[in-house]
N, C-alpha and C positions, 0 to 999 in steps of 0.2 A: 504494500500500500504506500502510495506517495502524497503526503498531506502538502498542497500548495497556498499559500495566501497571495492572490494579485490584487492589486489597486490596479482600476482599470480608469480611472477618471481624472488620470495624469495628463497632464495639455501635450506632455512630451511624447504621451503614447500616441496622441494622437497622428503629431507628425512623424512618428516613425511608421506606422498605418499608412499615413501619402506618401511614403516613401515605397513602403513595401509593396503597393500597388501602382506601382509606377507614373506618380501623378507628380512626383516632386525630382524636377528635370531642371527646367534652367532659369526656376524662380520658386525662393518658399516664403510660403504665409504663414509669419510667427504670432502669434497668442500675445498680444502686449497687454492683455487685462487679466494675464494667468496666474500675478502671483511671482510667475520666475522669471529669473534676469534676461534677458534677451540673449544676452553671449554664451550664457548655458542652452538656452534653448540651440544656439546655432553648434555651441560644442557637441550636444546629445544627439541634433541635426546629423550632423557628421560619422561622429563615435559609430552611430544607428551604419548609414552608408560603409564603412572600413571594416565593420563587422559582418556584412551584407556580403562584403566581394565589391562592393563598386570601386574602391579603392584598395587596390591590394599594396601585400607589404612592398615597398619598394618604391611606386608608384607617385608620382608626384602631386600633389595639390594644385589645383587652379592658385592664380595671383589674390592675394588679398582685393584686387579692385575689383576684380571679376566675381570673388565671395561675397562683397560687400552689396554690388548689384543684385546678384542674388536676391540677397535676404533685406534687402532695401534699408543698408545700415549704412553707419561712416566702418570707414577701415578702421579705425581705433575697435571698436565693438569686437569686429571680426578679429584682429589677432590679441586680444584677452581670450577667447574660444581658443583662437590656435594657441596661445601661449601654453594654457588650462591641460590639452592636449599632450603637448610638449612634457608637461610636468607631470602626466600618470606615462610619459614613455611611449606615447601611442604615436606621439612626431617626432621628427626630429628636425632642426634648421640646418641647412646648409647654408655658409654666408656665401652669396653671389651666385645661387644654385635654386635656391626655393625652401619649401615644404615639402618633407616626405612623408611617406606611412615608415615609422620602423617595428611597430609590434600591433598586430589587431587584437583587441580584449581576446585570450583565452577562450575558447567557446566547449562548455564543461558539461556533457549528459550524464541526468542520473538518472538511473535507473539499476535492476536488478545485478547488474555486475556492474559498480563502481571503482576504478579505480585513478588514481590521480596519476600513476607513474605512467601508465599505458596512455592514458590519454592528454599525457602532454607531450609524451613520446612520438604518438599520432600525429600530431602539428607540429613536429621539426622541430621541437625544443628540447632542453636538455632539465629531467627532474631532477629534482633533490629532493634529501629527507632534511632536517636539522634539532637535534633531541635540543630541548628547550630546556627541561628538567621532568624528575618524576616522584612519588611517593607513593608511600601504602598508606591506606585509610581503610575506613569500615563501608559496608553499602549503607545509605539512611533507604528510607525507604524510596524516593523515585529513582537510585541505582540499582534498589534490588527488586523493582516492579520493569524493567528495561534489561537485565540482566538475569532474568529469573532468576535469583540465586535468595537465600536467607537474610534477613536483618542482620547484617554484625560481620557478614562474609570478609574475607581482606581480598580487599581489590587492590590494583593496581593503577596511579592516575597516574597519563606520560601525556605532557607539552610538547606540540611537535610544532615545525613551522616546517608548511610545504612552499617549495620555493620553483619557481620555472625561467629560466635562462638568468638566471640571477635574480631575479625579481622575486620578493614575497607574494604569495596569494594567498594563503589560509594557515591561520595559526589553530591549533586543535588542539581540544582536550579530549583525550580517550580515556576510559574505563577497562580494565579487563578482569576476569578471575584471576589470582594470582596464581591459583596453584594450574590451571594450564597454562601458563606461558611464565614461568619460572626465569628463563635471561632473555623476557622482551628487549630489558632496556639495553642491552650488551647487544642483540642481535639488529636491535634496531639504530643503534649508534653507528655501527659495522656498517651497514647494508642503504640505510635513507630508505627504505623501504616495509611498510607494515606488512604486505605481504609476502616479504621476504622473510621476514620476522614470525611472522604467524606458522610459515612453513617449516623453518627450523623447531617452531612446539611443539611439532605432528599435527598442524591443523593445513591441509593442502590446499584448502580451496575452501572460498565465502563466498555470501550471495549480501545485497542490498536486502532486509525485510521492508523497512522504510525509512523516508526524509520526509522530516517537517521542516518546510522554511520559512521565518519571517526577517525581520529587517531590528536592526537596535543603531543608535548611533555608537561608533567604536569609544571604548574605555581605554583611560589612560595607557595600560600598559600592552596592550591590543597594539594601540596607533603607534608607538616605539617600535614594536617588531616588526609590523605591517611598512613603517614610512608613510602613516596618514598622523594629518592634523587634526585635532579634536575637533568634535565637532561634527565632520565627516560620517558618513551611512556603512554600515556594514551588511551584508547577507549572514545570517545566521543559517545554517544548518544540523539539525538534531537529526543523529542516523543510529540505528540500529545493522549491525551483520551477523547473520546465521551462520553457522558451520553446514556442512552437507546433509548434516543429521538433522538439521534444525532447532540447535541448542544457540543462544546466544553466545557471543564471544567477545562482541565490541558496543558499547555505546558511546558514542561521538558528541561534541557539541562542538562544531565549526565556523569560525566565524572567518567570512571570505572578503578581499576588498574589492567593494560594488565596482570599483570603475576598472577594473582589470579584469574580471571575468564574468563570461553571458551563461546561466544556467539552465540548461536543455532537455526537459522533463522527458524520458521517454515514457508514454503514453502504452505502446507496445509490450512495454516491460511488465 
């Protein structure tokens, strides 16, 4: 089961809607009674396209005047957007060359078989693990209603930060039984890999049971590891993984940063 929460009544979803339907070509009509800054609406404008394909990595930007016309702004407007851009990694400036695409948001499906390393691996990028830190504790009760296990069991809790071409995306907190995965944290220090980790416990192979996702703005020590300014939006993600047998093994609470990765519910799954 995949629990989603969308807000659909976002002026931004709107315009990525006439984009997706090819209506938003060589003039867009921004929301100036929305609430949001016009230069975000033109960055999300954008962001929406580079994640699409219409801009691939590499691929150069129109000129700032030609943007500006566009979206019936001054050029000042337009490169705050490109700057914004710039600073989550998704542009890059060439001086005397333009605007580039250098990295399009991550584009992340969940569903039944989740994993992070495959599916960054998938998009040419290179993953990593990074052990944060870890501790034993007892389950209170929403560990041991998620982990089917007793009141009192000793878990296991490891900080991980997943990272993709150097970049942070997701700092996590996992749960595990302690007594099946005995040198998680050695195996996982080792490897940058849970499922490499899991494998050396004699657990070969997981499945996704489910993701609940909503949104929090990120906590202090989040936006440090992450490289986001307070204040900033996060995706949270709460995951359960089964074993083959369908015992628990893992409950997650993941918090990803919004402007680097798109998450892509499989529906099939």
């Amino acid at each position: 089961m995949i629990c989603l929460f969308v807000y659909t009544n976002n002026p931004i979803d709107s315009l990525v809607a006439k984009f997706d339907d090819g209506r938003m070509t060589n003039h867009s009509t921004l929301d100036r009674g929305a609430g949001i800054a016009v230069w975000r609406q033109i960055m999300e404008t954008l962001k929406a396209e580079i994640v699409s394909g219409a801009f691939g990595k590499g691929s150069r930007l129109p000129p700032e005047s030609e943007l500006a016309a566009r979206f019936g702004v001054n050029r000042h407007t337009v490169r705050r957007a490109i700057a914004a851009l710039t600073g989550e990694g998704i542009l890059r400036a060439d001086q005397g060359r333009g605007t580039f695409v250098a990295s399009a948001p991550l584009s992340y499906p969940i569903g039944p078989r989740t994993r992070f390393s495959e599916i960054v691996s998938g998009q040419d990028r290179a993953p990593d693990g990074r052990l944060i830190g870890s501790a034993s504790e007892e389950a209170d009760a929403l560990l041991a209603n998620r982990l089917d296990v007793p009141l009192g069991t000793a878990l296991l809790r490891v900080e991980t930060l997943r990272v993709a071409d150097g970049v942070p995306m997701i700092i996590a907190t996992g749960w595990f039984d302690q007594t099946r995965v005995p040198n998680f944290v050695t195996d996982y220090a080792d490897s940058g890999s849970i499922t490499t980790a899991l494998k050396r416990a004699g657990i070969t192979d997981y499945r996704r049971k489910e993701t609940r996702i909503t949104a929090e703005l990120v906590e202090a020590n989040d936006a440090r590891q992450l490289g986001l300014a307070l204040g900033q939006p996060v995706m949270v993600m709460e995951s359960v993984n089964l074993d083959m047998e369908g015992r628990p093994i893992q409950y997650t609470r993941a918090r990803v940063a919004a402007d680097r990765m798109q998450l892509v519910v499989n529906e099939a799954g």
